[in-house]
N, C-alpha and C positions, 0 to 999 in steps of 0.2 A: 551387350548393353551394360556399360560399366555400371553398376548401384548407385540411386543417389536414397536410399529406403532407409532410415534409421527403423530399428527393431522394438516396436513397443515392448515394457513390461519382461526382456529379455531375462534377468537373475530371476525375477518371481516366478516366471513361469517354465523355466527348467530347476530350479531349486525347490520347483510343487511337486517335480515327476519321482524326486527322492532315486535317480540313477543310482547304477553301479557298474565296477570297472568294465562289464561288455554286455551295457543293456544292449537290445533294439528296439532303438525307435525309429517312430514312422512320424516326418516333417511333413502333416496330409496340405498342407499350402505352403510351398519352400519360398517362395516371392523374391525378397532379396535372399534369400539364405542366411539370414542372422541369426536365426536360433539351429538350423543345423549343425554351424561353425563352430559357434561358442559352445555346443553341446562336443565336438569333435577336439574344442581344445582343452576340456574339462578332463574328456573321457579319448584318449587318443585310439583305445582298444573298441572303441565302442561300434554298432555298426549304424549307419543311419540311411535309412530307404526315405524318396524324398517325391514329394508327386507335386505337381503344378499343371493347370489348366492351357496357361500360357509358355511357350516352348518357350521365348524369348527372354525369359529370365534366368536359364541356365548357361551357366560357363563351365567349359568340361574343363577344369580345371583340379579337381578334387575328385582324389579316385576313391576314397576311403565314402564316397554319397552315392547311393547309388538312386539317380534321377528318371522318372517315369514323367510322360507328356501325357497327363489323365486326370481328370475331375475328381476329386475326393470321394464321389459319392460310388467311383468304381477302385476302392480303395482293396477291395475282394480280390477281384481280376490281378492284381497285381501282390499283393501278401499271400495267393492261394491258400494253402492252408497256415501259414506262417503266423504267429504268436508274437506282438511284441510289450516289451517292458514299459513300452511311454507313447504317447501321442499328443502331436501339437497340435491344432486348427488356429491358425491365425485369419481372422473372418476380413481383415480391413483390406483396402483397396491400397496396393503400395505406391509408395512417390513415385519408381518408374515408370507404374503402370499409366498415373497421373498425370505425370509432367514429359514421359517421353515416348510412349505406345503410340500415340498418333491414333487412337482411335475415339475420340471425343469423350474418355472419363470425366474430364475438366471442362466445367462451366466458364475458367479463364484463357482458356487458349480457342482457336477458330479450325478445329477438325472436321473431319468427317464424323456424322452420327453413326459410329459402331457400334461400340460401349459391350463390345465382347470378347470376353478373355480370350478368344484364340487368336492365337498369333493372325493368320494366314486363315479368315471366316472362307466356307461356301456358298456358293450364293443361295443354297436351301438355308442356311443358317440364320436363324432371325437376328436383326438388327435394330436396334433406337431409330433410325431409319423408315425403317418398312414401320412400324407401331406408330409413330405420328402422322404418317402418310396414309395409312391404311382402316386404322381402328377407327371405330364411331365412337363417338361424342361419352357415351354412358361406360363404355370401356375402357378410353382412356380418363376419365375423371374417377372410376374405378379403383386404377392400379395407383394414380395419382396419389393417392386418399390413401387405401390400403398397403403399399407397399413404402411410399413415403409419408404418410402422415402428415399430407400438407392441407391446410385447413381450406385453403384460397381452389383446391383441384379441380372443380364445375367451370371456376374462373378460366384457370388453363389451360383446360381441355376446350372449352367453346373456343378461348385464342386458338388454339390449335386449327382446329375443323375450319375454322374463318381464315386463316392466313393462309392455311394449303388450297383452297379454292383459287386461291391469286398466282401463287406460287408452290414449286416442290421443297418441302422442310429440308434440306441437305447438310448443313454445318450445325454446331454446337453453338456460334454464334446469334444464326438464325434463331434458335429456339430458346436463346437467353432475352433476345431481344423482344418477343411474343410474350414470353413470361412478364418480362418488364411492362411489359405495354398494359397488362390486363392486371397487376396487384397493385393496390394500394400502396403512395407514397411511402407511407412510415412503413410499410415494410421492405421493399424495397430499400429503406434505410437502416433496416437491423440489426442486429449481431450476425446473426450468420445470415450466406449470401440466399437471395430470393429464390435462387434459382436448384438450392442445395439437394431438395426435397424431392424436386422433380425429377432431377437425373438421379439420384438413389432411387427412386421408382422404377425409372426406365431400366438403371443396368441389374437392379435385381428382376428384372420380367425378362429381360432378352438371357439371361444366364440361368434361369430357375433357381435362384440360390436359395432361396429360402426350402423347396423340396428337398436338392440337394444336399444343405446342411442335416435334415431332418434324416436321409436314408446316412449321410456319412457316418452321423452320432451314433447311429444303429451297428453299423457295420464296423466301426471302429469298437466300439464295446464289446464287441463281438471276438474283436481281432486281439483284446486286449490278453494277457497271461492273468493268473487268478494276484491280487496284488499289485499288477498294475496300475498305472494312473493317466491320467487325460486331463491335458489342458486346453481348455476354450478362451480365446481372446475376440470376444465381439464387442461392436461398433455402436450398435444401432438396436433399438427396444424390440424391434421383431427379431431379430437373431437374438438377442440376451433371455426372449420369452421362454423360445422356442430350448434355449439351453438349459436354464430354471428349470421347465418343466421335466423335460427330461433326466434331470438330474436327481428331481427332486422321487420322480416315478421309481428310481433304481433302489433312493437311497428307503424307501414305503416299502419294497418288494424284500428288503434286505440282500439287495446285489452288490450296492454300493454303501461306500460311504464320503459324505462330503468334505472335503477338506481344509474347506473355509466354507461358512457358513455365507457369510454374506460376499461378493464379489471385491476383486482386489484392484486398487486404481493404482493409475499414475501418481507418483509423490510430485509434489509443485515444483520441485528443481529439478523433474525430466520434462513436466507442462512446458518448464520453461523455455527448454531446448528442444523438446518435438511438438507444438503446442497441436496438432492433427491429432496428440493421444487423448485429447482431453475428454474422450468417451468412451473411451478404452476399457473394457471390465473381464475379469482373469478370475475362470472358475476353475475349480480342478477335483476330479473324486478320483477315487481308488475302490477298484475291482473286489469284492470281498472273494475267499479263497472257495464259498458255498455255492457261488455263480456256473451257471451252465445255461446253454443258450443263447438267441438273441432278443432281445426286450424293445418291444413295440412302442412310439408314443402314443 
């Protein structure tokens, strides 16, 4: 799958890790591979171990990456005992995952309700799908609420539970259309689209990301060398909390220290050409050398 993924935040958040001619790093969401690359043409000596949920975004084309098909938060399993100099978590959902996975990310295209990073689901594997079809009323206005922060979620979830009586929910279309039916005009007319909130619900519940991130953070701090450093690029105010705090836990304990105090955005002439970063926030700390152990949130 050729990339169509521009790389948010690409010089700040490898110019945070402060390399040298043959760190290791570990790319814990390689997506398009734009910060492995540009880490590889910096540093050509460098080694870079790279893991992704979804197989489909690797091209075995670069032998100098070495690529793992695993969820970050089994970032163990795969470093065993191994020590590296830098880590990236890039938390956002990539354009190809977006625009060309075919599994219903995108509230603008008419797929199938997946909404899960694996290439190739089982059919144990939960889907956007089975949770509109399946969950009650109180559960899905729940995660509605809790996982997207969408104010209107009681609304949605009733459409929900009411339109599958009639029918089976099966496309992204369908469930944009439910949406639409049950918010209010002027929202419906907003800035962003009505329907945004929803499926950033859904694909963080059918993927656990939010646990996930939580055991990665752990285990990547874990994996880090004393000096090391860790950058986090998240999207959305429940990943950016869950980052904060943790950060901030490390920097109390005197584990860590932070690197930027406050979170590092997009300048307005990359808005202007990736405007999808415009939420984009770039923390980064550094392992102090007194650190031992793994640190709990």
């Amino acid at each position: 799958m050729e990339s169509v993924h521009k790389t948010v935040l690409l010089n700040e958040t490898i110019d945070g890790l402060n390399l040298k001619i043959e760190s290791i790093v570990l790319d814990a969401t390689f997506g398009g591979g734009g910060h492995s690359l540009e880490i590889l043409k910096r540093f050509p000596k460098a080694k870079v171990i790279a893991l992704d949920q979804d197989k489909s975004v690797w091209q075995e084309n670069e032998k100098r990456i070495s690529f793992h098909n695993k969820n970050f938060r089994d970032l163990d399993e795969v470093l065993k005992n191994e020590k590296v100099d830098g880590i990236i978590f890039d938390l956002g959902l990539s354009s190809d995952q977006l625009e060309k996975s075919g599994r219903g990310f995108s509230f603008q295209k008419d797929e199938p309700l997946l909404m899960t990073m694996k290439e190739n689901p089982n059919e144990e594997d939960l889907t956007a799908e089975e949770i509109v079809n399946t969950w009650d009323e109180k559960n899905l206005a729940d995660i509605i609420y809790g996982y997207g922060e969408e104010r209107f979620s009681r609304r949605i979830a009733r459409g929900i539970v009411e339109a599958r009586t009639k029918t089976k929910i099966q496309n992204t279309a369908d469930l944009v259309k439910i949406i639409s039916d049950v918010v209010p005009g002027a929202y419906r007319r907003g800035r962003i689209h009505f329907a945004t909130r929803t499926f950033q619900a859904l694909r963080i519940a059918v993927n656990d990301e939010l646990r996930s991130l939580q055991t990665g953070l752990e285990k990547g701090f874990d994996a880090l060398k004393p000096s090391g450093r860790m950058s986090v690029i998240s999207f959305h105010s429940l990943e950016d909390r869950i980052v904060k705090k943790f950060f901030k836990t490390l920097e109390k304990e005197g584990k860590a220290i932070l690197i930027n105090k406050k979170p590092i955005l997009e300048s307005e002439k990359e808005l202007k050409n990736n405007p999808r970063a415009r939420s984009a926030k770039l923390r980064i700390l550094e392992k102090t050398t007194a650190t031992a152990g793994q640190v709990k949130i």
